[in-house]
C-alpha positions, 0 to 999 in steps of 0.5 A: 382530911385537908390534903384530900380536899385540896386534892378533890378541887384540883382533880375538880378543875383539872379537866379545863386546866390540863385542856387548855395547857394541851391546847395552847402547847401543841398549838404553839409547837405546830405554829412553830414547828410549821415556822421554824423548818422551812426557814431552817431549810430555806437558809440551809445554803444561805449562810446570812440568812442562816446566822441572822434567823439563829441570832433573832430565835436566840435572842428569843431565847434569852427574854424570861418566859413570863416577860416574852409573853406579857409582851405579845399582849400589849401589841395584839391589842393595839393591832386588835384596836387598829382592825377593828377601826380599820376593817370593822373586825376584832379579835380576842387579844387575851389569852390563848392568841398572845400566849401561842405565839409567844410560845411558838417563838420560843419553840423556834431555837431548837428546832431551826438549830437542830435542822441546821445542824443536822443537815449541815453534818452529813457526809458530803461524799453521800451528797455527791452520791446521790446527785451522781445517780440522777437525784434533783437537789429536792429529791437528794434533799426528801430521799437522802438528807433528811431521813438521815438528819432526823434523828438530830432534827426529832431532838430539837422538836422533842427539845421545842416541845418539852420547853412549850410545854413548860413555859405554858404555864407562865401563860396564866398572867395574861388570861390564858388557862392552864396548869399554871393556874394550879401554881399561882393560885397555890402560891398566893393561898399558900395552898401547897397541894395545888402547887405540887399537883401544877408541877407535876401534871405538868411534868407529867405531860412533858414527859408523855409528849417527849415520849410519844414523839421518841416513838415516832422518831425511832420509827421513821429511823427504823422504818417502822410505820407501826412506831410512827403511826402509834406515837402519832394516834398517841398524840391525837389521842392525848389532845382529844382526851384534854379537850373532850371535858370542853367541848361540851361546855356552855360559854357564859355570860359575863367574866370576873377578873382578879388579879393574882393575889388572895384578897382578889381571888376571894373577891371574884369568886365573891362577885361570881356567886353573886351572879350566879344566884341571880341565875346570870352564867359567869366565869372567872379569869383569875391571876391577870396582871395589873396593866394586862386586867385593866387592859382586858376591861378596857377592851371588853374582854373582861366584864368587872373586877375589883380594881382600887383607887391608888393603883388607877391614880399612880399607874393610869393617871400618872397623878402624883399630887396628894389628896384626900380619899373622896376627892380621889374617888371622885376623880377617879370616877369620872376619869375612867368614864370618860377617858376609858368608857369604864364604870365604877359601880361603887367601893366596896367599903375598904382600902387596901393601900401598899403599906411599910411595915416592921417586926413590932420588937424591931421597930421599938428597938430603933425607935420607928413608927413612922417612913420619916424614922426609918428614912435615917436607918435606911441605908443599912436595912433590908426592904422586901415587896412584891413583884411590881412594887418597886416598878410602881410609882408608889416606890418612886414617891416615897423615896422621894418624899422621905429620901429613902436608900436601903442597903438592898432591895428584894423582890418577893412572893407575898406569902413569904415576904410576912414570916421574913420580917418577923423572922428578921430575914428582912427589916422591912417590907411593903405590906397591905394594910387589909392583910391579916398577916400583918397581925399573926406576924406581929408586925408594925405598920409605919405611918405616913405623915406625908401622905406619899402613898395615895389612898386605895379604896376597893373599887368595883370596875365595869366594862364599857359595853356592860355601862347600863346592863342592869342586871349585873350592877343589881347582883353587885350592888348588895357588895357596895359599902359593905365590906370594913377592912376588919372584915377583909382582914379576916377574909383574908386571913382565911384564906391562907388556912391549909383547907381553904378555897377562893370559893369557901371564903367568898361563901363565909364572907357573903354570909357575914355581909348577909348578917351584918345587913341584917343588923343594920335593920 
């Protein structure tokens, strides 16, 4: 019963994640293919331009996916920034425009190398000949070259298209939708199914593509229009079937944002469906990074998400200085209106701070129940976080504060980093303190007496152009102040269970905050 319900939601959302996988994968190949074989021709009798293009689509090559396009997204947005004061026109920078072009310099390598190679293998007597009967270098080069390099050149392109294609599903952390929403969202709800159907839709779709463009390729070596023409209809075809379910869509009206790990699906959803009932249309971009969600907000390319205190002072502020939670939600309040035009809309009653914690049975043994304990018993111990916390200020300040040298350090899914501890594959790790797991892994959380970790209280972000839109800040407003970490805790424990959804758990939770309200009448 549970694997057929998370089967039904993910045949539910595939129509809008396969249309835009499709969409920014073919939109991608064509930039790049459009890119890649001029300059591969160009450079053909040109041996340093050929070597330099080579070494720049290499270089390309060797930057993680992920990191190639999170890159793209800080410089669009300047250059966004700059037209609009410029020329008085902006552009989108999230999403779709950063991710296609990533994708498109990593399509570049196969593509320029195997033109290359491919022309540069032919027989030279074959050259000659076709000059000796009258050809101009062009003619030599349409009639004679190319046919004969096609089939190396079609390898590139089907190599090009299949690593697109793969690589898109990385495009998820900067807004883009894609199947990789099936796999981050899967891994951070431990929802297995969804991570399993992401891989293999997007196999899948690999292999169709490099099938289809296999047929084209035997076509044209055979002169066989028909194989071309159906591989062609083939690909027309497979486009038009992933965006047909979208053309039909109604924009929204507003867009919640989240970040990429359970309590921040939860809570967006939460946000979501209060909008929704007050009849106002809204969408969600879920699993945006940190800096890139602050950055949407900022750019009004987002209109509200859950942001904390903590996270604004280390990373934003560059702040480093202890202080207590009031008088750090009070700065925070007013530098991000004036700094950045952005609202607070009140917090929602929790923090969520970073958090070193321990097996309980391991921390009684070695006697630690405090960061200043553990700093002695460092050097010979394991430390597990996530994949930003050691990039964090947090980390910085607290090796500084407490002196701490682990024997390792070791980057992590959350969802993993829990059962690790208590199974003893890691001795420490950098938790949530408003994550259940922390008790049904029966671990410890450490204290910090020098305060080296800064509060994180769960705050509503508003962008700037929505400052005075009334009726979103009304629809919000029932969620300020009520919601205790006890509460979230449990919040977030469901929604690790087998059969839960972001949507299910923002549902259940709504209710709580419903009936506690009426308590308190």
């Amino acid at each position: 019963m549970i694997a057929d319900s998370n089967i039904a939601d993910a045949l539910a959302r595939l129509p809008e994640y396969l249309g835009g996988h499709v969409l920014v994968s073919m939109t991608a190949l064509l930039l790049g293919l459009a890119v890649s074989f001029p300059l591969a021709i160009i450079s053909l009798r040109r041996p340093t331009l050929r070597r330099i293009l080579l070494a720049v689509a290499s270089v390309a090559q060797t930057i993680p996916g992920l990191a190639l396009l999170a890159l793209f997204y800080p410089l669009l947005l300047a250059l966004a920034a700059l037209t609009e004061r410029m020329f008085g026109i902006g552009f989108s920078a999230l999403g779709f425009l950063p991710s296609v072009l990533a994708l498109a310099l990593y399509s570049m390598l196969p593509v320029l190398r195997n033109t290359i190679t491919g022309l540069e293998g032919i027989d030279p007597a074959v050259t000659e000949a076709a000059r000796g009967v009258g050809m101009t270098p062009r003619q030599s080069l349409t009639m004679v070259e190319l046919p004969l390099a096609l089939p190396v050149i079609m390898a590139g392109i089907r190599t090009a298209a299949v690593w697109v294609i793969g690589t898109a599903t990385l495009s998820t952390p900067i807004g883009q939708t894609s199947l990789g929403n099936y796999i981050f969202t899967g891994l951070q709800t431990q929802n297995w199914v969804f991570v399993l159907f992401g891989c293999v839709t997007a196999a899948v779709l690999a292999l169709v593509v490099d099938q289809l463009l296999a047929l084209m390729e035997t076509g044209v070596a055979r002169r066989n229009r028909r194989r071309v023409a159906f591989g062609a209809v083939g690909l027309v075809c497979l486009l038009a079937a992933s965006l047909l379910p979208s053309l039909g869509r109604q924009g929204v009206d507003y867009i919640v944002g989240s970040k990429p790990f359970s309590e921040q699906y939860v809570l967006a959803a939460l946000m979501q469906q209060r909008l929704l009932e007050r009849e106002l249309s809204a969408g969600r971009r879920d699993g945006l990074g940190s800096g890139v969600i602050f950055d949407a907000l900022t750019a009004n390319e987002i209109d509200v998400y859950v942001e904390y205190t903590g996270t604004i002072w280390a990373n934003q502020m560059q702040r480093s200085d202890v202080k207590s939670r009031e008088e750090v939600m009070r700065e925070v309040t007013a530098w991000l209106k004036e700094r950045h035009g952005i609202t607070v809309a009140g917090g929602l009653g929790f923090e969520n701070a970073y958090a070193l914690a321990m097996s309980a049975s391991r921390a009684k043994a070695l006697g630690v129940r405090s960061i200043a304990d553990l700093a002695s018993h460092a050097p010979t111990l394991t430390i597990a976080g996530d994949y930003e916390f050691f990039g964090r200020p947090e980390w910085a300040a607290l090796r500084n504060a407490y002196g701490l040298k682990f024997r390792a350090e070791r980057t992590m899914q959350p969802e993993f980093m829990y059962p690790a501890a208590e199974a003893g594959e890691v001795d420490v790790i950098a938790g949530y303190t408003s994550d259940g797991r922390m008790t049904r892994h029966k671990l410890a959380l450490l204290d910090d007496p020098k305060q080296a970790i800064p509060p994180y209280d769960a705050i509503i972000l508003v962008a700037p152009k929505r400052a005075n839109d009334r009726a979103l800040l009304d629809a919000l407003k029932p969620l300020t102040g009520a919601i205790d970490v006890a509460l979230m805790r449990e919040a977030n424990l469901r929604a690790t269970a087998p059969d839960a959804t972001p949507a299910r758990v923002a549902r259940w939770l709504w209710a709580e905050i419903d009936k506690h309200a009426g308590q308190k009448k």
